[in-house]
C-alpha positions as CSV (number, residue, x, y, z in Angstrom):
1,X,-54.0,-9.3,-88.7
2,X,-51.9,-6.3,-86.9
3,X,-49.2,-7.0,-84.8
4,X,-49.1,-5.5,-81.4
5,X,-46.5,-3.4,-79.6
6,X,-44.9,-6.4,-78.1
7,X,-44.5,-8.1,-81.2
8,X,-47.4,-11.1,-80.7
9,X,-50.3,-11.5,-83.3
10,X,-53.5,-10.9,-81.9
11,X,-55.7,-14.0,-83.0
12,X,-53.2,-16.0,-84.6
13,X,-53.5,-19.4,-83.7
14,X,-51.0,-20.5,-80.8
15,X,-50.3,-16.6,-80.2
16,X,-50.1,-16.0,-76.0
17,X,-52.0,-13.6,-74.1
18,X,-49.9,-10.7,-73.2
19,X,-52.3,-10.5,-70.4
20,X,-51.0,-13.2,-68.8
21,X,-47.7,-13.9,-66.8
22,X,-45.4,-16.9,-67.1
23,X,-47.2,-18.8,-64.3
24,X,-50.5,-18.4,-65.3
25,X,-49.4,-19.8,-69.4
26,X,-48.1,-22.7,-67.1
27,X,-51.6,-23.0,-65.6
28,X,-53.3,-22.8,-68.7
29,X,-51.0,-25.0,-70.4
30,X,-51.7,-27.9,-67.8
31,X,-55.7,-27.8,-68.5
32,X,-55.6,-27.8,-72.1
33,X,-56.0,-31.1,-73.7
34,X,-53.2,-33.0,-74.8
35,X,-52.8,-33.1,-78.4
36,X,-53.6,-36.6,-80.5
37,X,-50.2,-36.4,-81.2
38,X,-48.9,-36.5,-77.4
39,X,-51.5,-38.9,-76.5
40,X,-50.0,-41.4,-79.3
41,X,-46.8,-40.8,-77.8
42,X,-47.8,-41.6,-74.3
43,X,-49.5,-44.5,-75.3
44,X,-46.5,-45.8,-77.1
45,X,-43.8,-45.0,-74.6
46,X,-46.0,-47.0,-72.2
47,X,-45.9,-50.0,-74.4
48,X,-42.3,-49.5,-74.9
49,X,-41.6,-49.7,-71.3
50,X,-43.7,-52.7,-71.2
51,X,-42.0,-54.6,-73.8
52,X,-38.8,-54.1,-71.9
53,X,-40.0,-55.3,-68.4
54,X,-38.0,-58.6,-67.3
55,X,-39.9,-61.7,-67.3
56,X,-40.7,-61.6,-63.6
57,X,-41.8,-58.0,-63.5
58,X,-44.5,-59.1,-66.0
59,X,-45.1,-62.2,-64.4
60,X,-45.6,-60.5,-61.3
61,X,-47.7,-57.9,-62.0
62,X,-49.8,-60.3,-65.0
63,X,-50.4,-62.6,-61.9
64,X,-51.4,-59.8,-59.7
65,X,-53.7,-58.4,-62.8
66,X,-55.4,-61.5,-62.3
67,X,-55.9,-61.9,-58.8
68,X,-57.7,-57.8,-58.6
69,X,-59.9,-58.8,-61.2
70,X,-61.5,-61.5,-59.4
71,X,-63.2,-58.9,-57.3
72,X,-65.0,-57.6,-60.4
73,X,-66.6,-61.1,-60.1
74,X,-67.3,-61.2,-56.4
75,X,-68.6,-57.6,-56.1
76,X,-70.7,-58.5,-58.1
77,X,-72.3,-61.4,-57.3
78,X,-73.0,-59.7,-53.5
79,X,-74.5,-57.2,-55.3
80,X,-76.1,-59.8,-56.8
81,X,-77.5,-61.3,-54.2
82,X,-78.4,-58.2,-52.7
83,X,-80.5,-56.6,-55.0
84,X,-84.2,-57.7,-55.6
85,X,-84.5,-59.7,-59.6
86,X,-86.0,-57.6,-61.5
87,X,-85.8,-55.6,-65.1
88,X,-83.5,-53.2,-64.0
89,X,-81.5,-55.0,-61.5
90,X,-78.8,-55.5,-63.8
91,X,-78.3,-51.7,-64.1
92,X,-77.0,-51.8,-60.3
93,X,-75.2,-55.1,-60.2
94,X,-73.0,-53.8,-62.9
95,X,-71.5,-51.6,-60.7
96,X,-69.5,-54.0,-59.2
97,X,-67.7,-55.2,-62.5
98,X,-66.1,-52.1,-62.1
99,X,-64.1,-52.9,-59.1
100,X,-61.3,-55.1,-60.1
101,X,-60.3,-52.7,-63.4
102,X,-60.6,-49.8,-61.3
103,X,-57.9,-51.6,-58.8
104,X,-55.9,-52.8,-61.5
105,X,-55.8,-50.0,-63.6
106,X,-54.7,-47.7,-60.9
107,X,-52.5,-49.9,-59.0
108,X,-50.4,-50.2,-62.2
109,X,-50.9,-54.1,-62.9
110,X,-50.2,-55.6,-66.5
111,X,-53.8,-56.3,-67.9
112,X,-53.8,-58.4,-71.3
113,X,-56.3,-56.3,-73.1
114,X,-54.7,-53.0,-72.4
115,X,-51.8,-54.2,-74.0
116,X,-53.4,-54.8,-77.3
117,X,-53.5,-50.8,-77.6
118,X,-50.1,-50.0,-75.7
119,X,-47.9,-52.8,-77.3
120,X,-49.4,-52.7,-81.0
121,X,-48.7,-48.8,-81.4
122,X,-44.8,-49.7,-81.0
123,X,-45.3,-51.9,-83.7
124,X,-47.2,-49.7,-86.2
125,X,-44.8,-47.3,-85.7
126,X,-41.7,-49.4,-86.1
127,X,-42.5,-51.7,-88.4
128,X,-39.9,-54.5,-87.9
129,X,-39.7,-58.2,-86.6
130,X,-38.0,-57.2,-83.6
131,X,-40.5,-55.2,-82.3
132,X,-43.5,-58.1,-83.0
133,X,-41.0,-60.1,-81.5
134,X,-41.3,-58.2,-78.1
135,X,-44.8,-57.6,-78.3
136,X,-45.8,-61.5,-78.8
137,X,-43.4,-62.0,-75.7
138,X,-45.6,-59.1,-73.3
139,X,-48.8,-60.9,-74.9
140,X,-47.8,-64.3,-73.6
141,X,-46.5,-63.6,-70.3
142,X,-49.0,-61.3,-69.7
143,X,-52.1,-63.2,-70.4
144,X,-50.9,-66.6,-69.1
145,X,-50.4,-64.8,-65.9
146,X,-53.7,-63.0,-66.0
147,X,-55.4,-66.5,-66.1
148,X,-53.6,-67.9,-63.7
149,X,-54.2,-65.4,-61.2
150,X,-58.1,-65.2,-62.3
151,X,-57.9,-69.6,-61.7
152,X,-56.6,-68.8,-58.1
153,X,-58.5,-66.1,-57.3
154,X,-61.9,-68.4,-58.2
155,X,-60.4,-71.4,-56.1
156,X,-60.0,-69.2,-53.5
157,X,-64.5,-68.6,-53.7
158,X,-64.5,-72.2,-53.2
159,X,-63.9,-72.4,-50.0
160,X,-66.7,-73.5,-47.7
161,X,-67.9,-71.0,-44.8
162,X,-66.3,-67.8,-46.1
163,X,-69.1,-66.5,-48.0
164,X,-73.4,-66.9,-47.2
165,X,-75.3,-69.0,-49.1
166,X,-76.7,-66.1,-50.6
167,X,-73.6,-64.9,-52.1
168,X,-72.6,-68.7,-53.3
169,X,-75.9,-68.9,-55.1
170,X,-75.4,-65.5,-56.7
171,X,-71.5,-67.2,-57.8
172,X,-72.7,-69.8,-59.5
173,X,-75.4,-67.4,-61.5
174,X,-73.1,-64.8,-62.9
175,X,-70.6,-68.1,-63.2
176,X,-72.9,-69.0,-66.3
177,X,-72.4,-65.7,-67.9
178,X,-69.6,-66.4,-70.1
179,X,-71.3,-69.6,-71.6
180,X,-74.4,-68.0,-72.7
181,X,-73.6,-66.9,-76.2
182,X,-72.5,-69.0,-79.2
183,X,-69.4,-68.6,-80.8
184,X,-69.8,-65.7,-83.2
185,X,-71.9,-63.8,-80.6
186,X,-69.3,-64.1,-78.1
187,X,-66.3,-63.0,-80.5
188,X,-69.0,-59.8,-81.4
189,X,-68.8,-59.1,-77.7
190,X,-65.7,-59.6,-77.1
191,X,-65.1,-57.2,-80.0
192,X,-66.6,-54.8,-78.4
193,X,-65.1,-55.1,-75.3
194,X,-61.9,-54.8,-76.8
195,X,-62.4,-52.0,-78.3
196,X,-63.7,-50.1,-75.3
197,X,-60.9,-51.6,-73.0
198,X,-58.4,-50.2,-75.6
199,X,-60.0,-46.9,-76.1
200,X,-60.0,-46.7,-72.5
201,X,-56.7,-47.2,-72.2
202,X,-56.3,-44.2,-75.3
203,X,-58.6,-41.7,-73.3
204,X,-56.6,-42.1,-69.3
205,X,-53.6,-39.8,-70.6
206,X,-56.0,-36.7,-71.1
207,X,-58.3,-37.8,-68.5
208,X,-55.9,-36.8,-65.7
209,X,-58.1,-35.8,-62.2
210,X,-61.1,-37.8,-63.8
211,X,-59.2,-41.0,-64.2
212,X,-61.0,-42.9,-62.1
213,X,-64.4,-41.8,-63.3
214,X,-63.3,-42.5,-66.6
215,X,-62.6,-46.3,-66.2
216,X,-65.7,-46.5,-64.5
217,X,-67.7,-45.0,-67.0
218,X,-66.1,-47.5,-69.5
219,X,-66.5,-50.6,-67.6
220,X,-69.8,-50.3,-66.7
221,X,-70.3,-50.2,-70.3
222,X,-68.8,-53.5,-70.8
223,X,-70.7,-54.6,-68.4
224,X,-74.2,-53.4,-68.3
225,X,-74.0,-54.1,-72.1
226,X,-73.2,-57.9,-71.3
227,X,-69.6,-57.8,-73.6
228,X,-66.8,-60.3,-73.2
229,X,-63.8,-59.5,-71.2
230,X,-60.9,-62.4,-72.0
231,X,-59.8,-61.9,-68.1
232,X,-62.6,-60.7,-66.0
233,X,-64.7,-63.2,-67.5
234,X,-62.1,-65.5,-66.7
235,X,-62.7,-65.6,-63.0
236,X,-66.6,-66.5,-63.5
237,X,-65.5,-69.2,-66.4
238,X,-63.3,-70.7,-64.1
239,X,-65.7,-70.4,-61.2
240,X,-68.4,-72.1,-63.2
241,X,-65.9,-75.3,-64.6
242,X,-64.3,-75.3,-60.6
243,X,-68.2,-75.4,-59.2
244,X,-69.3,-78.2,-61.9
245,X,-71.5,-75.7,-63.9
246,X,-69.3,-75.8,-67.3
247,X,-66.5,-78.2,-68.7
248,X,-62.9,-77.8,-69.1
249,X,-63.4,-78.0,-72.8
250,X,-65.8,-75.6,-72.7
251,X,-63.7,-73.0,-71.0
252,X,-61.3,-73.1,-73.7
253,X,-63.8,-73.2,-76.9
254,X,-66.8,-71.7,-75.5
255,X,-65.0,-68.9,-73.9
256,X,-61.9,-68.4,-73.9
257,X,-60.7,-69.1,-77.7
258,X,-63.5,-66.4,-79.0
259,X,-63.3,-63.7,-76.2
260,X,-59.5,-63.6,-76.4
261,X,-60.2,-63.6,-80.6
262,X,-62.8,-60.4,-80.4
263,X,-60.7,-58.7,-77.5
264,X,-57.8,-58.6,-80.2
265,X,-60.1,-58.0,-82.6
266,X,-61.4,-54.7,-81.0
267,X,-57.9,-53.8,-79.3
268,X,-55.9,-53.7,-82.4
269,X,-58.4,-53.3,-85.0
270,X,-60.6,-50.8,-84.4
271,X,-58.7,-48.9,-81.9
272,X,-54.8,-49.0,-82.7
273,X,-54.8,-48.9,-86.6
274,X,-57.6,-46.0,-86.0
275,X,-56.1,-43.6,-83.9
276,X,-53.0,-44.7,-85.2
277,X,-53.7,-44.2,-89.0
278,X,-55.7,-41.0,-88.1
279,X,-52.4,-39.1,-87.0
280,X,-49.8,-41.1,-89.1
281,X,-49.6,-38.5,-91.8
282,X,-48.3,-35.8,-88.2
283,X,-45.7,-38.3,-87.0
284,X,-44.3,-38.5,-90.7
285,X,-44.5,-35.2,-90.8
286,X,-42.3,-34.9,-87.3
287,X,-39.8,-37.7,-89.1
288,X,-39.4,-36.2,-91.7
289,X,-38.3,-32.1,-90.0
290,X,-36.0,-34.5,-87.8
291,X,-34.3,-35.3,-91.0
């Protein structure tokens, strides 16, 4: 291929335009998708941060994780009780199991499952004890505090007069939700969920303006298909066992012991060793030029 006057190679990969001046490669630059490579990074870095948050930064923000999800639970259920039954109803009321990811996601809370992307890549890449070390400590903190704020965000729908009848009604029906599959159905969707809270959580960093579309393209998913989410279900689990509908033990073995198992499951599995295996052989590659 024939090099031109200015010295570039016409149609070599990489090559610049000599059409183009320096703040129009900038442009250009800044619309082009990020490479694997840089997502990985960004996704790491993120989990990095994470890991190094005091104990009351992630107790904060886990707690506050909890309390926006709760409104996944409660949009819903007014749109619940809103919409006429019927085959397709779901298809609407779905919608508003968007809300509280869409709050927490953008306001920069700690949610549980997008950890099990952000704080496993640090892990995969490092390789040591020190590093499971830290990510065991952001799991724990983390999801405690996400159930804690999802237990006082659904004592909170208790209380008599602030809601119609309607709406209550509509409550205790999507309260059942989590308690309607056995064990190995609920770790499948869970799985699921995992895996598309996690991949999620992979796609924001190339998503940029369409961020907010994204995470409600994915969530609607989750929902609409019916999966298990370990901490928006949370709020409806709760809700049921606070409004007599389900028992404490069930709460813990029915849901919360398999949805927290397929969440994992589908976070770590079939979304961090993937993406993470896929471009492995590139960040060895990277290591070893450093060297």
């Amino acid at each position: 291929m024939a090099d031109t006057q200015d010295g570039s190679r016409e149609g070599s990969a990489g090559a610049e335009s000599p059409n183009l001046d320096d703040a129009q490669r900038e442009q250009a630059a800044e619309h082009s998708t990020p490479h694997a490579l840089v997502i990985h990074e960004i996704v790491r870095e993120e989990g990095e941060a994470a890991m190094e948050r005091t104990f009351a930064a992630l107790m904060w923000s886990g707690l506050a994780a909890g309390l926006s999800m709760g409104f996944s639970f409660l949009v819903q259920s007014i749109l619940e009780s809103a919409v006429p039954e019927s085959q397709w109803s779901h298809l609407v009321t779905s919608l508003g199991y968007t809300i509280g990811f869409v709050f927490v996601i953008l306001g920069r809370q700690q949610l549980f499952t997008e950890s099990t992307l952000t704080a496993v890549l640090p892990v995969l890449t490092r390789r040591d004890m020190k590093t499971v070390a830290k990510t065991l400590r952001l799991w724990i903190i983390v999801l405690v505090f996400n159930l804690i704020g999802t237990t006082i965000f659904a004592s909170l729908l208790q209380l008599p007069g602030v809601f119609s009848p309607d709406v209550i009604e509509a409550l205790g029906k999507v309260a059942k939700a989590p308690y309607a599959g056995s064990f190995g159905v609920t770790v499948a969707r869970a799985l699921f969920a995992g895996w598309l809270i996690a991949l999620m959580v992979w796609l924001l960093p190339s998503a940029r303006s369409a961020r907010l579309l994204t995470i409600l393209l994915v969530t609607y998913t989750v929902a609409v298909a019916k999966l298990s989410h370990v901490i928006a279900g949370s709020v409806e689990a709760a809700y049921g066992v606070m409004s007599g509908a389900a028992s404490l033990s069930d709460y813990f073995l029915v849901f919360l012991l398999p949805t927290l198992i397929g969440n994992i499951l589908g976070g770590v599995s079939l979304v961090a060793i993937v993406n993470h295996a896929a471009i492995a052989p590139e960040i060895n590659g990277t290591a070893q030029n450093a060297d």
